[in-house]
C-alpha positions in Angstrom: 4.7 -18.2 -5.9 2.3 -17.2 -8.6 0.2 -20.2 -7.9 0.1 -20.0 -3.6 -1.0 -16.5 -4.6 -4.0 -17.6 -6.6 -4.9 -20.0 -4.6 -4.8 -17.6 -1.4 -6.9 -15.4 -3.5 -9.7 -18.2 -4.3 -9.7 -19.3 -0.3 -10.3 -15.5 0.2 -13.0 -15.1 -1.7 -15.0 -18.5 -0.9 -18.4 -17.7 -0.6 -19.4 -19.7 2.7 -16.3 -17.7 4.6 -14.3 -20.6 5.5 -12.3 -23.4 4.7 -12.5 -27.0 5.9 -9.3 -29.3 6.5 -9.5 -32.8 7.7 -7.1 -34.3 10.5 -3.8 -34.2 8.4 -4.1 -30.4 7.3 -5.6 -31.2 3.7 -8.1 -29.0 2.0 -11.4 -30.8 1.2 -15.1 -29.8 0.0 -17.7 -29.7 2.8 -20.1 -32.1 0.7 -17.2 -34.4 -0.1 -16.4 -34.5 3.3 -20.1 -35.3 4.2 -20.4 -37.6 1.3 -17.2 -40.0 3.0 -17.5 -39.4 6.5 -14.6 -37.3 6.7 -13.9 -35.3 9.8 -13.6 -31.9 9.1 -12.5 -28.6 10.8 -13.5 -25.1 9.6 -10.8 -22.6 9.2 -11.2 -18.9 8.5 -9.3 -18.5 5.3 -7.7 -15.2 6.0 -5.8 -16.8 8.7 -4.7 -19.8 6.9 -3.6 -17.8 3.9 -1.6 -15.6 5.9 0.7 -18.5 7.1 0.7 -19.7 3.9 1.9 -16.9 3.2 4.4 -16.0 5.8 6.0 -19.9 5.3 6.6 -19.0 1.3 8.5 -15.6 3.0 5.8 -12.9 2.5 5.2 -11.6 5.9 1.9 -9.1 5.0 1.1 -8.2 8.4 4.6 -7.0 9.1 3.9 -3.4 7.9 7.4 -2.5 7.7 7.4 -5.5 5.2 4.7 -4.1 3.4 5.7 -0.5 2.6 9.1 -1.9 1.1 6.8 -4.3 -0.8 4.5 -1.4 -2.3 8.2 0.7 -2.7 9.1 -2.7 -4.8 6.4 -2.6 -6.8 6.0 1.1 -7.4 9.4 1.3 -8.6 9.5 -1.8 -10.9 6.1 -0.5 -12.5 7.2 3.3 -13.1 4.4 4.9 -10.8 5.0 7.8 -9.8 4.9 7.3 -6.2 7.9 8.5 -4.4 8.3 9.3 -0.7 8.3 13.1 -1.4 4.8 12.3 -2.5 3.0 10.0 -0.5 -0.3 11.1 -0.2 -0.4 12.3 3.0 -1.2 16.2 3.5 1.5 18.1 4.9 0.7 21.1 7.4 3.5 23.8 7.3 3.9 26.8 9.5 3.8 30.2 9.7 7.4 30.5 9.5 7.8 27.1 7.0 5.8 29.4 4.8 7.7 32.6 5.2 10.8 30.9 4.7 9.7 28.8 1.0 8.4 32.6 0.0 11.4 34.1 0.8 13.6 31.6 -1.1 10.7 31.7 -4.0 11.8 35.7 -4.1 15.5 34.4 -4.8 14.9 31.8 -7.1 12.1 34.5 -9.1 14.7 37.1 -8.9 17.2 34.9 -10.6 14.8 33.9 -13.4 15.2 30.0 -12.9 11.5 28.7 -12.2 8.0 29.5 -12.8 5.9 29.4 -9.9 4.5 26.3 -10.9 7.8 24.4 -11.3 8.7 25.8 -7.8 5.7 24.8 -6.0 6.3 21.3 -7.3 9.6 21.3 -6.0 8.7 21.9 -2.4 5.9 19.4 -2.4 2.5 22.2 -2.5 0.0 22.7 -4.7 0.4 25.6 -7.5 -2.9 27.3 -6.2 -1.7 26.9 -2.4 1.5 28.1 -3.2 0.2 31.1 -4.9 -2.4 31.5 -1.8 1.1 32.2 0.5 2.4 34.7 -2.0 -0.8 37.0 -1.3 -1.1 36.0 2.0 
């Protein structure tokens, strides 16, 4: 696997943008080609790495396929990405935000949190959170 994804990543980044394959599917050099009289086809490499690709089981344009991928590797490398956080803003409304500073009031009155620990919690900024609490 290591190897097909070197080699898709040197056909990627070919200078000329394409590869050339003769009549029975094989990768050759232009100039070699030329030299022997070879037939040759151009291919864009993107395509051709992507069913390489898919064949070894890695379906990259499936983006279903490729969010569990990035969960994968998140997970087995210890980022810190979760879905709580996933980069995307989050609008909330009116009453969203009347709600969290209401149950903030509970949770202050009971002396569990800070602010900050809070605001973390529910997935918003410390300095938005705070924003709501004058608001």
């Amino acid at each position: 696997m290591r190897e097909l994804i070197k080699e898709s990543i040197v056909d990627l980044k070919r200078a000329d943008g394409f590869i050339y394959v003769t009549a029975e599917g094989k990768k050759i050099d232009l100039h070699e080609a030329a030299a022997r009289g070879i037939a040759v086809t151009p291919v864009n490499p993107k395509d051709e790495v992507i069913k390489k690709l898919e064949a070894a089981g890695l379906h990259l344009t499936d983006s279903k396929f490729l969010s569990d991928l990035n969960d994968l590797i998140s997970a087995l490398s210890g980022s810190a990405s979760s879905s709580k956080s996933s980069g995307k803003r989050r609008s909330f409304s009116d009453s969203e935000k009347s709600k969290i500073v209401e149950e903030w009031k509970k949770v202050e009155a009971a002396g569990k949190k800070t602010k900050a620990a809070f605001a973390r919690e529910i997935g918003v900024g410390y300095q938005t959170f705070i924003n709501w609490l004058r608001g």
